[in-house]
N, C-alpha and C positions, 0 to 999 in steps of 0.2 A: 509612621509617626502615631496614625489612632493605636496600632498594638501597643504601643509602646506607653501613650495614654493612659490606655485602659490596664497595661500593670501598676501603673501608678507614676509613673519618670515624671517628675514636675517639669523638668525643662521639655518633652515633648509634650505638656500637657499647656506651656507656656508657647511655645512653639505653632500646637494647633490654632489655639485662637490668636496670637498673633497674624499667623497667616489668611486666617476667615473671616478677621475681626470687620475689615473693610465693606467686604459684600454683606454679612449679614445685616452690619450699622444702615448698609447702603437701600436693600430691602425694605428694614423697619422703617426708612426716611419718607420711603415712596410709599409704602401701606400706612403709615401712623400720619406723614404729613407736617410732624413739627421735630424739630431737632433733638429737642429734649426729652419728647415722649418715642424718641425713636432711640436713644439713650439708655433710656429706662425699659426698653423694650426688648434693649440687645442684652442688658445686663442680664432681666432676668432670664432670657433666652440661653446663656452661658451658665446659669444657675443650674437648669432642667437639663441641660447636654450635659453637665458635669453629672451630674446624681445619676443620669442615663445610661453613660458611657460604657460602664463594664457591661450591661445586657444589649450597648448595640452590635451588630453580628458581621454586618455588609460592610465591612472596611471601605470598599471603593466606593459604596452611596454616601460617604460621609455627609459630603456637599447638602446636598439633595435632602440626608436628614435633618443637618443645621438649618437648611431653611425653611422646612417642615415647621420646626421649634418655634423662630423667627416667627415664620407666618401664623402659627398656634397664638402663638402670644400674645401678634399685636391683634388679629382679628377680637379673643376675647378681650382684649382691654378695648377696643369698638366698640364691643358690643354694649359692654359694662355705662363707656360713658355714652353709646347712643349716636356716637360722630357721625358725622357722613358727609367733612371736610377734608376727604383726600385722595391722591396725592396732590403735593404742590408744583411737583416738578413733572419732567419726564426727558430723559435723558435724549439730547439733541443726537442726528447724525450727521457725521461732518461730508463735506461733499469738498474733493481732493479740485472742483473745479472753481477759481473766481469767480465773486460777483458783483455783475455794481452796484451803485448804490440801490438802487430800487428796487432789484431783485434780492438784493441783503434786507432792507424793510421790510420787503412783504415777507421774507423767512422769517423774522423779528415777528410780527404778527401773528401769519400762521401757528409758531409753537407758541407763540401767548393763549392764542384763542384755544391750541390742543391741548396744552394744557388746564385751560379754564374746563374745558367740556370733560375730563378727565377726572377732573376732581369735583363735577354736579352729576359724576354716574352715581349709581346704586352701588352701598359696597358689595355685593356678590357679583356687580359687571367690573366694577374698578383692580377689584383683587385677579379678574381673571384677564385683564386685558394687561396689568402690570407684569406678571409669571411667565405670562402667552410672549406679548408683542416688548416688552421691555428685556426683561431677563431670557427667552428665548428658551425657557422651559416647554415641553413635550407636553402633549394634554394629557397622557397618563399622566407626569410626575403634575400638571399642572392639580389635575383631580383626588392624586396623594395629600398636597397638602391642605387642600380645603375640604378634605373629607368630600366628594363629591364623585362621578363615574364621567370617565374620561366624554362619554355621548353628553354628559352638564355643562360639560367644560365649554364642548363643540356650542351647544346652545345656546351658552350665554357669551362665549365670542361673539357669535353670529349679530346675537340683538344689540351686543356692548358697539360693536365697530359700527353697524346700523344707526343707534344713536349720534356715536363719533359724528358719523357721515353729515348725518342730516345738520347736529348741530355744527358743522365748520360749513356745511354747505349755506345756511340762513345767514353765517357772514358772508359767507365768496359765492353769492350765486351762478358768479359767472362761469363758476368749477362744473356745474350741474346742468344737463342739458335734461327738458321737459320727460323724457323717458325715463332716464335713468332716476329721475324722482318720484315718478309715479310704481316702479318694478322696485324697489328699495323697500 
């Protein structure tokens, strides 16, 4: 389909980004934070992939290049207005086991507060804990797209989830035994 693309076929050209269109929108949501600058984020991310297209090389990276773009984008449109409101979400995991009510609550919580704490990182921990621990990107590809060497990637996981930690642990102290706060 990208060969097919890059000779020009509008219907595989329609095709592509129908098929991408979801994760890329879904990225820009979680890097940008609001719906409509994740929008405007994607669009002009399809703008750059199209003018791209004929010089990209690596048919199978496709993915990986689109979200390159994606990530390019909304980081500078960050930078530009300064933000450091995001992401808003982060995508739950569902767990195949029931729960009652209170053990449902405090999940309800927990991803509230993980999410809170996710969107008061720095964007250089936010961008890399969303790639890393959301999308399940490789710290090469993670360090591809934010221009950085895969040993950055490693280092600012490290400090980002250390952050995580401490701040879910000042809600749920009970999570956190006297050692494991002081070696942290």
């Amino acid at each position: 389909m990208v060969r097919a693309a890059q000779q020009g076929d509008p219907a595989a050209m329609e095709e592509l980004i129908q098929g991408s269109y979801r994760a890329a929108y879904t990225l820009a949501l979680r890097l940008m934070g609001n719906p409509d600058d994740a929008a405007e984020a994607t669009q002009e991310a399809y703008i750059r992939m199209t003018r791209g297209l004929k010089k990209f090389r690596e048919v199978g990276a496709f993915p990986t290049w689109l979200f390159k773009i994606v990530s390019n984008v909304c980081m500078t449109e960050m930078r530009k207005r300064g933000r450091r409101d995001i992401p808003t979400e982060i995508e739950s995991m569902e767990d195949p086991t029931p729960l009652d009510a209170e053990d449902e609550a405090i999940g309800r919580v927990f991803w509230s507060e993980l999410e809170r704490e996710v969107a008061e990182l720095p964007e250089v921990y936010r961008s890399v804990i969303v790639l890393r621990d959301v999308y399940g990107m490789s710290g090469e590809e993670t360090g591809d797209m934010l221009g950085i060497s895969p040993g950055a990637v490693k280092v600012r996981l490290h400090r980002a989830r250390k952050r995580l930690r401490d701040g879910l642990v000042d809600h749920f102290p009970e999570w956190a035994s006297g050692d494991d706060r002081e070696s942290a």
